[in-house]
Phi, psi and omega in degrees: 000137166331143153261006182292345188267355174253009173291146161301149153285125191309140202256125138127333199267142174320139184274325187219144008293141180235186169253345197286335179266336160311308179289004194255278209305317177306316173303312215305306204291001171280353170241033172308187162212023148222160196064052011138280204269026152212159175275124194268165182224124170282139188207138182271127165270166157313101162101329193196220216217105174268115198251148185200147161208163199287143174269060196271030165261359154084346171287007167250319165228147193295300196260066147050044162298187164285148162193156226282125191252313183194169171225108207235111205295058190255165196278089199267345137329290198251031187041056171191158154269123230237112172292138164228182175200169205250128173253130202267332181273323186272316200071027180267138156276178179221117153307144188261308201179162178228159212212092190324304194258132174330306203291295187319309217274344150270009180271307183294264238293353172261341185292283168025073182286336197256031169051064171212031155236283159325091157262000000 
């Protein structure tokens, strides 16, 4: 018999961070619709995806460093995702919303009509 059909799938290992969604969230984020005119940058945490990018509108940092835009969480309990967007004065995350698909939660996050992941 193959032994490719009798191997197991490894039990116990984290679904995310992968790398195929890491590239899922950087395309998606080519249709934000603000900070346009910079690379934002995704990296994988425990458990999700932290997105980050240089600040040039300068209300969060002065000399337009990097800083933390969102954080996308997944549940594998409850088959979802979770947003979070960085409150900058406490330096707490906050959920923002929870989001059956990778696709949802990167759509509100290109959206962000009340500006509170671009900032």
């Amino acid at each position: 018999m193959n032994a490719a059909v009798l191997r197991q799938p490894d039990i116990g290992l984290p679904a995310h961070p992968n790398e195929l969604d890491r590239r899922r969230i950087e395309r998606a984020l080519g249709s934000r619709k603000r900070y346009r005119y910079v690379s934002p940058i995704v990296s994988g945490v425990t458990g999700g995806y932290l997105v980050e990018s240089p600040c040039c509108s300068r209300n969060i940092d002065a000399e337009g460093g990097v800083i933390d835009v969102a954080l996308l969480h997944h549940d594998a309990a409850g088959a979802s995702w979770k947003l979070f967007r960085k409150d900058h004065k406490t330096g707490a995350w906050e959920l923002h919303g929870v989001h059956q698909r990778l696709a949802s939660a990167t759509d509100v996050l290109n959206a962000d009509p009340e500006r509170v992941f671009w900032q």
